[in-house]
mmCIF file as Biopython writes it, N, C-alpha, C and O atoms, coordinates in Angstrom:
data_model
#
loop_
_atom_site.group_PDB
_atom_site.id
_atom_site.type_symbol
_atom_site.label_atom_id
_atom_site.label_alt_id
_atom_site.label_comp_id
_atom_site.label_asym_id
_atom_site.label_entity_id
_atom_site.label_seq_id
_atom_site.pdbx_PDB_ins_code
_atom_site.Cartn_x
_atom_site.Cartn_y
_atom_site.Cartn_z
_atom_site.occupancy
_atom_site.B_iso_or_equiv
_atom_site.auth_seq_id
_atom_site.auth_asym_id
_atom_site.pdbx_PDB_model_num
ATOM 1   N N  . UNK A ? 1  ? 90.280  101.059 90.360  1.0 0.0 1  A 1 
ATOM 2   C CA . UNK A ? 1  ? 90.746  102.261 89.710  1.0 0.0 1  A 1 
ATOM 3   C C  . UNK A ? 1  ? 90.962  101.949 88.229  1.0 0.0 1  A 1 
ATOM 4   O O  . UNK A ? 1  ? 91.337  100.867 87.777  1.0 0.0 1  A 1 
ATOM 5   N N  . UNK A ? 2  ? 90.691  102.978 87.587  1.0 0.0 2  A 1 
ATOM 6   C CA . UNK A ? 2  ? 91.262  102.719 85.871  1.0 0.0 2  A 1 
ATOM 7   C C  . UNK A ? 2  ? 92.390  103.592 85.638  1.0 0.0 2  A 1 
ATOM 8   O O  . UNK A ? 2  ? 93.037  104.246 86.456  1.0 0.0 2  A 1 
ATOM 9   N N  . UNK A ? 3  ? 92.564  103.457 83.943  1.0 0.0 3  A 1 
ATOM 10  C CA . UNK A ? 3  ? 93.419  104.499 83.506  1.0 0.0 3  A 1 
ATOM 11  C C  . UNK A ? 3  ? 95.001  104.340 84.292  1.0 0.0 3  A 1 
ATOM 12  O O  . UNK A ? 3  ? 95.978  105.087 84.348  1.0 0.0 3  A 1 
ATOM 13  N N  . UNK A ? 4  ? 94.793  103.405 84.674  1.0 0.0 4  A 1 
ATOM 14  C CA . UNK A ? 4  ? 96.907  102.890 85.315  1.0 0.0 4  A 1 
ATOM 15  C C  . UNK A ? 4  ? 96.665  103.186 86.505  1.0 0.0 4  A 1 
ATOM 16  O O  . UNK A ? 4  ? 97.579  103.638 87.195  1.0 0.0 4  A 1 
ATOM 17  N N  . UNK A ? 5  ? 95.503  103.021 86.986  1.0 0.0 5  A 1 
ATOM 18  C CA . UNK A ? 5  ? 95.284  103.414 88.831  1.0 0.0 5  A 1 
ATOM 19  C C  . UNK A ? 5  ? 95.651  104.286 88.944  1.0 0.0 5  A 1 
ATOM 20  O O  . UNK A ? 5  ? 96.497  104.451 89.823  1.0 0.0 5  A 1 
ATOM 21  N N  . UNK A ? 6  ? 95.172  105.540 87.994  1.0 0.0 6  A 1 
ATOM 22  C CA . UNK A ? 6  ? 95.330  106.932 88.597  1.0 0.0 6  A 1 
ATOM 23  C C  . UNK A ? 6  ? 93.961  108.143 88.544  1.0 0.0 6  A 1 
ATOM 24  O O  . UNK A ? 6  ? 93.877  109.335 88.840  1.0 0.0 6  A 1 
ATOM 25  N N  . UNK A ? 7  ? 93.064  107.182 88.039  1.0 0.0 7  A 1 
ATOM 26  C CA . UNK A ? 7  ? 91.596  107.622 88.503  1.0 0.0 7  A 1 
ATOM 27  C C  . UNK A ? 7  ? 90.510  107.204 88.608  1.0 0.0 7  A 1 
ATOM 28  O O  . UNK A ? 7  ? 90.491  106.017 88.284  1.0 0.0 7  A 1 
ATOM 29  N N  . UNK A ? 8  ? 89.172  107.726 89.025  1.0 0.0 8  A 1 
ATOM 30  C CA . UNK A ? 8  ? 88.218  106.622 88.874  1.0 0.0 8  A 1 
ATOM 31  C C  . UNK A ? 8  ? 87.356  107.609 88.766  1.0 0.0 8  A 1 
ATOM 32  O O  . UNK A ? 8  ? 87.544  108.738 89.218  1.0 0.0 8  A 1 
ATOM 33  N N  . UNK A ? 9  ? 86.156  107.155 88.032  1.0 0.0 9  A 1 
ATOM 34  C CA . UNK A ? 9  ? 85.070  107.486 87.145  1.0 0.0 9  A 1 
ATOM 35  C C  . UNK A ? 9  ? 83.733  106.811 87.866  1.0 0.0 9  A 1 
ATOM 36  O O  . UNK A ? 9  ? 83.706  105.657 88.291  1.0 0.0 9  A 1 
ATOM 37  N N  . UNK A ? 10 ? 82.837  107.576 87.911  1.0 0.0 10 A 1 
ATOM 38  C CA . UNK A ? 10 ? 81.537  107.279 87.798  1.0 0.0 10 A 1 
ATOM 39  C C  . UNK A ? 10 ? 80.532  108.263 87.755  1.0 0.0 10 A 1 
ATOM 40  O O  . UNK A ? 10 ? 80.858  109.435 87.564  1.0 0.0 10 A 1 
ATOM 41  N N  . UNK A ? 11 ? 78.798  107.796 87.977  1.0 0.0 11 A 1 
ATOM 42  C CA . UNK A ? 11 ? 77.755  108.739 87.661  1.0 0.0 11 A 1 
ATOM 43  C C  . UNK A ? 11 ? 77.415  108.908 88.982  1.0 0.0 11 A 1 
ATOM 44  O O  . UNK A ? 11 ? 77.809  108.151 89.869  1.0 0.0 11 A 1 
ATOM 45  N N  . UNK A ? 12 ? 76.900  109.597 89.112  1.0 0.0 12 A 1 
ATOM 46  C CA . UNK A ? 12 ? 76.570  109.785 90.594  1.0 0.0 12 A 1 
ATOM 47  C C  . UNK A ? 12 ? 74.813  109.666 90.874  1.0 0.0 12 A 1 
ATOM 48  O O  . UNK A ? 12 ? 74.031  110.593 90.662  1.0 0.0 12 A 1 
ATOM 49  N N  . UNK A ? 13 ? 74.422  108.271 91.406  1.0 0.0 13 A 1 
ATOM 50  C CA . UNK A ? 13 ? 72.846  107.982 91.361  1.0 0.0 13 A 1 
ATOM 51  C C  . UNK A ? 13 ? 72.092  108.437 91.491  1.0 0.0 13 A 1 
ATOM 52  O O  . UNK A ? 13 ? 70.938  108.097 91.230  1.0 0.0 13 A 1 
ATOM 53  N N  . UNK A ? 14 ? 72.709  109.934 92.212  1.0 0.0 14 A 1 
ATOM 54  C CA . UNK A ? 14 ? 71.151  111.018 92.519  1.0 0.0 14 A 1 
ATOM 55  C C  . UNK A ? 14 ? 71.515  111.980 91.546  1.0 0.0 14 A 1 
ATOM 56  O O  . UNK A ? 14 ? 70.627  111.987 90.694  1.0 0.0 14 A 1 
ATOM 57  N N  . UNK A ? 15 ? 72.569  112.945 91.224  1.0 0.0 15 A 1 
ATOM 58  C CA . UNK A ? 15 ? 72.136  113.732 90.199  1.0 0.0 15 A 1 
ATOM 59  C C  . UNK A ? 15 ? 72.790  113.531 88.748  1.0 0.0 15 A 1 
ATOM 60  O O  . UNK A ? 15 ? 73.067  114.439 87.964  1.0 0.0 15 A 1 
ATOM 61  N N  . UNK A ? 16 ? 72.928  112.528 88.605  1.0 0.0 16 A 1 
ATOM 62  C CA . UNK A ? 16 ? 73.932  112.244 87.209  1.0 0.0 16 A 1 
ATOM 63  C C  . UNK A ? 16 ? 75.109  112.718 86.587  1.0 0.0 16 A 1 
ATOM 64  O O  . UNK A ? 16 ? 75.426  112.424 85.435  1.0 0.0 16 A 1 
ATOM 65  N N  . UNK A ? 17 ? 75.749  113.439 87.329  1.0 0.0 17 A 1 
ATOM 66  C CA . UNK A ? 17 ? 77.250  114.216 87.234  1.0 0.0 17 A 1 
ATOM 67  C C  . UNK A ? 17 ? 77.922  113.214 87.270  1.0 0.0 17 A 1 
ATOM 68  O O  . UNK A ? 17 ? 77.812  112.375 88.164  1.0 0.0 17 A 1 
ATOM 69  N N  . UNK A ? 18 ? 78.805  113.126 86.216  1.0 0.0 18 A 1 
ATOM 70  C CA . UNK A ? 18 ? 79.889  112.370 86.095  1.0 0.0 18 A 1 
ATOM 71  C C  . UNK A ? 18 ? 81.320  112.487 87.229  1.0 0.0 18 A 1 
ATOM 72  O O  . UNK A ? 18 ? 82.171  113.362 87.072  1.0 0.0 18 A 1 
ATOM 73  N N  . UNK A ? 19 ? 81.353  112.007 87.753  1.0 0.0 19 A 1 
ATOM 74  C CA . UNK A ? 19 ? 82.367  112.543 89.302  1.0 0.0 19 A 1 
ATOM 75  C C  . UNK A ? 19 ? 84.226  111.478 88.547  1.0 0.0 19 A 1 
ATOM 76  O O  . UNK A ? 19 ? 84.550  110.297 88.423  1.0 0.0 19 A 1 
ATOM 77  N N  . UNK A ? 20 ? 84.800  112.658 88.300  1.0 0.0 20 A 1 
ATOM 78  C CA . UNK A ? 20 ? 86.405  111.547 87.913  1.0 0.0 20 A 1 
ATOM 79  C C  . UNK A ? 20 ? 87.149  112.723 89.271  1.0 0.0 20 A 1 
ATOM 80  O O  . UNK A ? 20 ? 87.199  113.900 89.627  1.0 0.0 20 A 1 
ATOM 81  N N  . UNK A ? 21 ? 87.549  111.521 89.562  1.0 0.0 21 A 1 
ATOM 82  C CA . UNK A ? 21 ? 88.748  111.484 90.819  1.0 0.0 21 A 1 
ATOM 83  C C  . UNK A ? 21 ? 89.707  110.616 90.821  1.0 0.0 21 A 1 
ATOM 84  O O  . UNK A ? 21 ? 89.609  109.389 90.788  1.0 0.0 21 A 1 
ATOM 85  N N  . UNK A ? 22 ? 90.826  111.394 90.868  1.0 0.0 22 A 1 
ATOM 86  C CA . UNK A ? 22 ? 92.536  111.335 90.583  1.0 0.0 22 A 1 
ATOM 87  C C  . UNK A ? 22 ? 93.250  110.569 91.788  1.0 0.0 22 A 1 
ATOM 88  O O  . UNK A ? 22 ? 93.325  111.398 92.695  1.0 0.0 22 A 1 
ATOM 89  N N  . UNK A ? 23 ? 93.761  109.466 92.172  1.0 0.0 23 A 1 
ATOM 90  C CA . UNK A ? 23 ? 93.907  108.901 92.949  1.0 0.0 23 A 1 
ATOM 91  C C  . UNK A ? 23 ? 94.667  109.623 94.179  1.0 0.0 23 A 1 
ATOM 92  O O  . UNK A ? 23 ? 94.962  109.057 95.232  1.0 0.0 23 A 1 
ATOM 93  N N  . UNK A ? 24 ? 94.823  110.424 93.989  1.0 0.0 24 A 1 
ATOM 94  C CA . UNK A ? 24 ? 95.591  111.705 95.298  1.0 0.0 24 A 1 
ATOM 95  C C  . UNK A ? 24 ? 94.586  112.735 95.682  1.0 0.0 24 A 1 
ATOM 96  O O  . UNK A ? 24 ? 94.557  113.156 96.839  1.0 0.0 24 A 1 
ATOM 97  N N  . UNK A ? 25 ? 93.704  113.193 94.710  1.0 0.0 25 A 1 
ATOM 98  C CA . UNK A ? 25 ? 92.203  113.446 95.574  1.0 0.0 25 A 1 
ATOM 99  C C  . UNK A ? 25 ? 91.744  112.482 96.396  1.0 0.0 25 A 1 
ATOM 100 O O  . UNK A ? 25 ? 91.783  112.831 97.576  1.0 0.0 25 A 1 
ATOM 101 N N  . UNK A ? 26 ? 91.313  111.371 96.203  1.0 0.0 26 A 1 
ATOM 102 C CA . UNK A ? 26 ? 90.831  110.895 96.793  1.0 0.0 26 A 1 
ATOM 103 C C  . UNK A ? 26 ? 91.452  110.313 98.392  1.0 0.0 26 A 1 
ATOM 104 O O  . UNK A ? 26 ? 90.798  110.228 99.431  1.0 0.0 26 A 1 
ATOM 105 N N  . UNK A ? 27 ? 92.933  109.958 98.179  1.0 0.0 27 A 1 
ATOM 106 C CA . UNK A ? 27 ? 93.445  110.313 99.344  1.0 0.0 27 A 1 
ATOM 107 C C  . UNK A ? 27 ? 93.538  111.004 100.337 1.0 0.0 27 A 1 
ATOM 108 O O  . UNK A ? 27 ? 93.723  110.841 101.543 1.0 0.0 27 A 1 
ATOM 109 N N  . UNK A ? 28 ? 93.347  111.976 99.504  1.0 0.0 28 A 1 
ATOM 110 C CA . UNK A ? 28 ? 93.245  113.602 100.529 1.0 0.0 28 A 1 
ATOM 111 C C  . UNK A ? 28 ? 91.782  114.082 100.904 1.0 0.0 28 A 1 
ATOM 112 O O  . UNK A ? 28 ? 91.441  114.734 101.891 1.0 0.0 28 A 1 
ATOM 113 N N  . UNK A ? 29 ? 91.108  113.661 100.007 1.0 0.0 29 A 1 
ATOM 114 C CA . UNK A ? 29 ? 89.622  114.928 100.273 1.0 0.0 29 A 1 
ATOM 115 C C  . UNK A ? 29 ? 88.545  113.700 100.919 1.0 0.0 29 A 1 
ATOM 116 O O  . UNK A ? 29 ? 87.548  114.070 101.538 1.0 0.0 29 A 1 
ATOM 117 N N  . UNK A ? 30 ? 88.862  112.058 100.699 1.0 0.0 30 A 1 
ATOM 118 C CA . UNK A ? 30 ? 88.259  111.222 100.646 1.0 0.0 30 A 1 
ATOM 119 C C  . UNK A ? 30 ? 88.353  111.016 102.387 1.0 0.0 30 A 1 
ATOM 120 O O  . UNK A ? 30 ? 89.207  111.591 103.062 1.0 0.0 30 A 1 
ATOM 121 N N  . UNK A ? 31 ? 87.204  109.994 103.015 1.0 0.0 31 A 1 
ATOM 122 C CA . UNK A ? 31 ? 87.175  109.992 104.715 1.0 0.0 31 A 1 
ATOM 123 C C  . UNK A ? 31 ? 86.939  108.373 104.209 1.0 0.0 31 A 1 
ATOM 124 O O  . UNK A ? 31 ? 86.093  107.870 103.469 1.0 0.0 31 A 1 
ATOM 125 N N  . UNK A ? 32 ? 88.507  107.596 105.234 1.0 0.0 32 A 1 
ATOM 126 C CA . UNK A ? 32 ? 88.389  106.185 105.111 1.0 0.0 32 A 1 
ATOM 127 C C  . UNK A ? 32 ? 87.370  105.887 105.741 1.0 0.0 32 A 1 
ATOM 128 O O  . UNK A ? 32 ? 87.268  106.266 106.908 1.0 0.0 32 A 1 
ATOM 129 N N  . UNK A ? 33 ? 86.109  104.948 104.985 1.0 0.0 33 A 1 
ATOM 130 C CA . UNK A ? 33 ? 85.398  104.124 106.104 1.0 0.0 33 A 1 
ATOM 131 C C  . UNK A ? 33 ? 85.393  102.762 105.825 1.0 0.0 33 A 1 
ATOM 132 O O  . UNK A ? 33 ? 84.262  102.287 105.934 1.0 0.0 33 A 1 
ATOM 133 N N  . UNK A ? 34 ? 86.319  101.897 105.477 1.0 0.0 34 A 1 
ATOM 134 C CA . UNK A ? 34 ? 86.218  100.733 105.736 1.0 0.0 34 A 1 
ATOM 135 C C  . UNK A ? 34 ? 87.815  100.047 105.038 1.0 0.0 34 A 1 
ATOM 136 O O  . UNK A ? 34 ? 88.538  100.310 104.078 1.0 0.0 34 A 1 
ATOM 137 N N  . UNK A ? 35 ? 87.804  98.887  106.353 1.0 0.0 35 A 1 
ATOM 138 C CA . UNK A ? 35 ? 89.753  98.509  105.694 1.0 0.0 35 A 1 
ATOM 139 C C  . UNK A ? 35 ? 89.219  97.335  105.268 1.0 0.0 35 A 1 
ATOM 140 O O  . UNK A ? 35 ? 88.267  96.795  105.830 1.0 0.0 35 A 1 
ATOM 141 N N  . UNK A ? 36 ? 89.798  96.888  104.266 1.0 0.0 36 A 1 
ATOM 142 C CA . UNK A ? 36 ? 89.623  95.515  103.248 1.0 0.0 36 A 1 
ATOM 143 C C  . UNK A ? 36 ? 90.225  94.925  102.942 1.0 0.0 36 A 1 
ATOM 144 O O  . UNK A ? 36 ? 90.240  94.456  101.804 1.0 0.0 36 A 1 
ATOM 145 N N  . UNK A ? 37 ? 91.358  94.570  104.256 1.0 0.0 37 A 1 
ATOM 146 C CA . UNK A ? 37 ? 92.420  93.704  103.700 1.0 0.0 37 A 1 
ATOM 147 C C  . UNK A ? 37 ? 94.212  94.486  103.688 1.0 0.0 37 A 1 
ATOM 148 O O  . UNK A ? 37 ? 94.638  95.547  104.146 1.0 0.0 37 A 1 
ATOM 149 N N  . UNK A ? 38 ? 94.736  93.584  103.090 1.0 0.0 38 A 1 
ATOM 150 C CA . UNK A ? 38 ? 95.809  94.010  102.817 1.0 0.0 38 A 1 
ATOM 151 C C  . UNK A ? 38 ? 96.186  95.090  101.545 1.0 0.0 38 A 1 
ATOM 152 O O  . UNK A ? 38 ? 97.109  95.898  101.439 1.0 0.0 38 A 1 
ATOM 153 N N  . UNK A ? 39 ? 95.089  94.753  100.651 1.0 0.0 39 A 1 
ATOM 154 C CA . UNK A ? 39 ? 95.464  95.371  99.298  1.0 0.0 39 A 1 
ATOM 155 C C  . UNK A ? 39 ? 94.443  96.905  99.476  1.0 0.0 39 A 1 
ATOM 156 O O  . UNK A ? 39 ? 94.837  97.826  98.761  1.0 0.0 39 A 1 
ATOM 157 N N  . UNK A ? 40 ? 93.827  97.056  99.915  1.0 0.0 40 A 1 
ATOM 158 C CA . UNK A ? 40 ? 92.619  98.016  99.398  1.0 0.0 40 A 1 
ATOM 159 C C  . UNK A ? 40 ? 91.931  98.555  100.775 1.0 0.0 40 A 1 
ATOM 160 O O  . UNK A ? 40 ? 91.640  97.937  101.799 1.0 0.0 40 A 1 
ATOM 161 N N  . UNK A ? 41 ? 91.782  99.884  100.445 1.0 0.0 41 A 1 
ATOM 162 C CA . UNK A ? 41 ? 91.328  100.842 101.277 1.0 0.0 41 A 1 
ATOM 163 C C  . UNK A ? 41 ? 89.789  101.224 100.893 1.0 0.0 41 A 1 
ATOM 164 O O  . UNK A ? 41 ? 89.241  101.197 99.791  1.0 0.0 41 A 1 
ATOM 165 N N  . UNK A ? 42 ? 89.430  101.479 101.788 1.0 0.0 42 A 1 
ATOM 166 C CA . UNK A ? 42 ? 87.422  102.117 101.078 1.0 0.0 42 A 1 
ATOM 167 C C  . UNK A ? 42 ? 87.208  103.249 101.531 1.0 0.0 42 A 1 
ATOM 168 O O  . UNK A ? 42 ? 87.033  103.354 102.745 1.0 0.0 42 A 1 
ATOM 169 N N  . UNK A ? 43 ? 87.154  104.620 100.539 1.0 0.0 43 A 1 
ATOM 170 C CA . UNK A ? 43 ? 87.159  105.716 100.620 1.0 0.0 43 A 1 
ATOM 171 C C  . UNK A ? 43 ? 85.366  106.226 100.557 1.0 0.0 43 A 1 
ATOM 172 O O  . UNK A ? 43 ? 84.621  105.656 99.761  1.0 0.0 43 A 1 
ATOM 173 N N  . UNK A ? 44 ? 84.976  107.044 101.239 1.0 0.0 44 A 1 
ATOM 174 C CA . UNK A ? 44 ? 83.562  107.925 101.094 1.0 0.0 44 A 1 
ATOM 175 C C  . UNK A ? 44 ? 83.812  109.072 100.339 1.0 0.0 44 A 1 
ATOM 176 O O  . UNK A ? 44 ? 84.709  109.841 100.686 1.0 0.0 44 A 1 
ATOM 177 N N  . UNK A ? 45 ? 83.100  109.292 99.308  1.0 0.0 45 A 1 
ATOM 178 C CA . UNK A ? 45 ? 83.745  110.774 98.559  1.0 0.0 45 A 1 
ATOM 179 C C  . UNK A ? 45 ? 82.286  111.426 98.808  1.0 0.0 45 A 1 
ATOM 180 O O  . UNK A ? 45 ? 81.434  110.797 99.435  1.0 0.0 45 A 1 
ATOM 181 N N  . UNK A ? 46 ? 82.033  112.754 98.272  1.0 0.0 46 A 1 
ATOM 182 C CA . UNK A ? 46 ? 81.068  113.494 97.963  1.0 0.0 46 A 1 
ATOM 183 C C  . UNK A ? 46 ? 81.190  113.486 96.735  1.0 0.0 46 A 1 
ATOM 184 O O  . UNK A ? 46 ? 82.203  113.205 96.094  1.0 0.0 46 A 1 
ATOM 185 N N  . UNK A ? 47 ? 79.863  113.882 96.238  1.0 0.0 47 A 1 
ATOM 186 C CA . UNK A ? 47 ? 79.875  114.045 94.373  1.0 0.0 47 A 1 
ATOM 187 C C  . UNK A ? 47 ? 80.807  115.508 94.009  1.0 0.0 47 A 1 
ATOM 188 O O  . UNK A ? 47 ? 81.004  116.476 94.744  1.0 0.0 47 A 1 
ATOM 189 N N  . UNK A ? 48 ? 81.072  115.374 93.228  1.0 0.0 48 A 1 
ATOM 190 C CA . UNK A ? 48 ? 81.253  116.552 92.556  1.0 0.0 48 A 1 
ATOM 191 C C  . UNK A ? 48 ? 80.698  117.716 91.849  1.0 0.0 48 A 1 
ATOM 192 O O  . UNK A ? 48 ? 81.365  118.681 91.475  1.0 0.0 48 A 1 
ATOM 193 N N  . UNK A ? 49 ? 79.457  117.562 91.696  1.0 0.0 49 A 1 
ATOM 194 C CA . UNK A ? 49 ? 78.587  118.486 91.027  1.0 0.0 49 A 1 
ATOM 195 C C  . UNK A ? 49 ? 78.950  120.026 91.419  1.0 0.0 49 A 1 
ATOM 196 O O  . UNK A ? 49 ? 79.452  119.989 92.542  1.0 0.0 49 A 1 
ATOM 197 N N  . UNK A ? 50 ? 78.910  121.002 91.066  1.0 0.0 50 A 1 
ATOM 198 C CA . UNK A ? 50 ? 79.358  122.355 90.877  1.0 0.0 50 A 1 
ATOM 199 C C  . UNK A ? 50 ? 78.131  122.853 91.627  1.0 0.0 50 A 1 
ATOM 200 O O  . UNK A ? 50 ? 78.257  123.476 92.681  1.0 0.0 50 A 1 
ATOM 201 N N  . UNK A ? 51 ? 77.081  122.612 91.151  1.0 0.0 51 A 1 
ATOM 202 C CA . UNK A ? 51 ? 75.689  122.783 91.560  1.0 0.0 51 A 1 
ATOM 203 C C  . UNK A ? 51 ? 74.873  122.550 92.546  1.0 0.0 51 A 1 
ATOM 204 O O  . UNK A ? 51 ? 73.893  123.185 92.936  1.0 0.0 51 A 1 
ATOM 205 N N  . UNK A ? 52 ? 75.478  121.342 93.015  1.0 0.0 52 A 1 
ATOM 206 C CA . UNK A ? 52 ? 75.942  121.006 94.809  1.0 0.0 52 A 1 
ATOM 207 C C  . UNK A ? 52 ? 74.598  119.774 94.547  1.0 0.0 52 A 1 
ATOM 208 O O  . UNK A ? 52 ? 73.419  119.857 94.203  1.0 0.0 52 A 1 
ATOM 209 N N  . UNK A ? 53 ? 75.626  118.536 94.959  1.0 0.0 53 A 1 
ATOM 210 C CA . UNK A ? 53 ? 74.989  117.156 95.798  1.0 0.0 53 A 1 
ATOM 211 C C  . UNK A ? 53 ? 75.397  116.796 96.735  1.0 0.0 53 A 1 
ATOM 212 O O  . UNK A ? 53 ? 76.568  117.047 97.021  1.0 0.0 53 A 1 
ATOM 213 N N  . UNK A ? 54 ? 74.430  115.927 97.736  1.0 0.0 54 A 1 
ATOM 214 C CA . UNK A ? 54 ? 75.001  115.562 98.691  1.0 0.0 54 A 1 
ATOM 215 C C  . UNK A ? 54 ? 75.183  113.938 98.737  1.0 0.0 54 A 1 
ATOM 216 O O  . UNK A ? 54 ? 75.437  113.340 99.782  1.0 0.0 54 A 1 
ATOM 217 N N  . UNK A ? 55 ? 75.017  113.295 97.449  1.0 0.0 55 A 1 
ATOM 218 C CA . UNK A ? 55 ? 75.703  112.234 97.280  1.0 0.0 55 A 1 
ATOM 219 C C  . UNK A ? 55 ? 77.027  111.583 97.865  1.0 0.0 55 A 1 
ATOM 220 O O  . UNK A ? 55 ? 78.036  112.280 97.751  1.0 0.0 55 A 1 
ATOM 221 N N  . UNK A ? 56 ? 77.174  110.274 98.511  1.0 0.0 56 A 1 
ATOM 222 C CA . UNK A ? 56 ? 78.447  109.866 98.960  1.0 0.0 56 A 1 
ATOM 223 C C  . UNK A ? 56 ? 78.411  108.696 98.119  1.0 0.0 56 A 1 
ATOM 224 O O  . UNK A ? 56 ? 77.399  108.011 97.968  1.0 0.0 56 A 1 
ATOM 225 N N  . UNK A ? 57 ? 79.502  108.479 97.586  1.0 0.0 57 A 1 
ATOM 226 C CA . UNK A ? 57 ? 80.332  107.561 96.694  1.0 0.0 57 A 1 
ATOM 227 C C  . UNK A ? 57 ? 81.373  106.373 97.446  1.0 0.0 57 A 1 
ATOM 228 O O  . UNK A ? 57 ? 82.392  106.756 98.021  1.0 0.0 57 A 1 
ATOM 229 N N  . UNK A ? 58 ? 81.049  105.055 97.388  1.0 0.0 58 A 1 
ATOM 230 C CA . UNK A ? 58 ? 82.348  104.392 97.893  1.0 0.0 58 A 1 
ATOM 231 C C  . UNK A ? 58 ? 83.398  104.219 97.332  1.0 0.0 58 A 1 
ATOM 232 O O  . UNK A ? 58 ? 83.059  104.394 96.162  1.0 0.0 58 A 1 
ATOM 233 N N  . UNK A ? 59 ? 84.509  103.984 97.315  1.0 0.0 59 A 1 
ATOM 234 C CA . UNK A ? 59 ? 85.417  103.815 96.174  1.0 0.0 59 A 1 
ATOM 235 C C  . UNK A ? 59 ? 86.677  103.350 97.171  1.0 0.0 59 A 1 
ATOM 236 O O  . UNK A ? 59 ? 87.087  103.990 98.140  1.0 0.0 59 A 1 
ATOM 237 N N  . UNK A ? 60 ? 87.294  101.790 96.575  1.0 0.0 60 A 1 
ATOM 238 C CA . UNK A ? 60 ? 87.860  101.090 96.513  1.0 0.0 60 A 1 
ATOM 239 C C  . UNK A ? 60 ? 89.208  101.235 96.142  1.0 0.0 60 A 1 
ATOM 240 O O  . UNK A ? 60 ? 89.647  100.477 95.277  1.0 0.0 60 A 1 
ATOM 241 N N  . UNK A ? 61 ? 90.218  102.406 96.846  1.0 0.0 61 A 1 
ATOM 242 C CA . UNK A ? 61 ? 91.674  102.366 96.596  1.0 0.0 61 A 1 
ATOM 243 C C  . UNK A ? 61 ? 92.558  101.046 96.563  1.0 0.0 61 A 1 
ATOM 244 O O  . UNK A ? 61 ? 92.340  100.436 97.610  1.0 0.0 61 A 1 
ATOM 245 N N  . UNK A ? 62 ? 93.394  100.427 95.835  1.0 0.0 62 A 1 
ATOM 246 C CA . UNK A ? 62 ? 94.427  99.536  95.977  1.0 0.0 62 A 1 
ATOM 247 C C  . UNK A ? 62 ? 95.776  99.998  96.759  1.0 0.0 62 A 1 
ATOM 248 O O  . UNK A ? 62 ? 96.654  100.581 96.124  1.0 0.0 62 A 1 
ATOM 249 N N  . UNK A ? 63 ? 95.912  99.761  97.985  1.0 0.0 63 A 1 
ATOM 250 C CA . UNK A ? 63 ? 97.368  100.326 98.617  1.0 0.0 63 A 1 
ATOM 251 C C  . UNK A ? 63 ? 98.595  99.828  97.306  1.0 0.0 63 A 1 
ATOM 252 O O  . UNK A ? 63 ? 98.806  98.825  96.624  1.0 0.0 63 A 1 
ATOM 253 N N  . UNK A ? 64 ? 99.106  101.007 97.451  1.0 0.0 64 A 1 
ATOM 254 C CA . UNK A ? 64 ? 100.691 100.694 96.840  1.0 0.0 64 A 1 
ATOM 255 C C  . UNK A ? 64 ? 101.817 100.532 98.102  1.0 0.0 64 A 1 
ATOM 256 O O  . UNK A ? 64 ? 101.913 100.978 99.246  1.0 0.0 64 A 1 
ATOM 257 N N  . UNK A ? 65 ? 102.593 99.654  97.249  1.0 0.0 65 A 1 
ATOM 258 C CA . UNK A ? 65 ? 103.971 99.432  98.221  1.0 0.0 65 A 1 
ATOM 259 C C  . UNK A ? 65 ? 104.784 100.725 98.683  1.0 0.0 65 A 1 
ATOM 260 O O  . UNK A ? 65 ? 105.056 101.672 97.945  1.0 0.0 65 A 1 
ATOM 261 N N  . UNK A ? 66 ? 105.094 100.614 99.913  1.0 0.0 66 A 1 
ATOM 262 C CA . UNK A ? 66 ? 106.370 101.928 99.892  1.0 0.0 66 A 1 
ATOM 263 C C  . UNK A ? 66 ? 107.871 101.416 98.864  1.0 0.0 66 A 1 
ATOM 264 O O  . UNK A ? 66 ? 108.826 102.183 98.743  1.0 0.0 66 A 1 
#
């Protein structure tokens, strides 16, 4: 995550839309598929495009402490 682990950024390989997701989107809208430990979760997103992709994105949450 960047920006103080409160979002993450990228392009999206099939249609080039820049996809930023807020670390509580991704919690919520994101479908866990893979556990990595103690520190970090692996989220599947969809792109974001307005225009509609069906791109899936992995992305690498860091668990926080309660």
């Amino acid at each position: 995550m960047s920006d103080n682990d409160n979002t993450e950024r990228y392009m999206c390989s099939k249609c080039g839309y820049l996809n930023i997701w807020t670390r509580d989107e991704i919690l919520q809208r994101g479908r866990e598929i893979v556990y990595r430990g103690d520190n970090e979760d692996v989220y599947s997103l969809r792109c974001k495009n307005p225009k509609g992709c069906d791109q899936r994105m992995r992305i690498a949450v860091k668990r926080r402490e309660k």
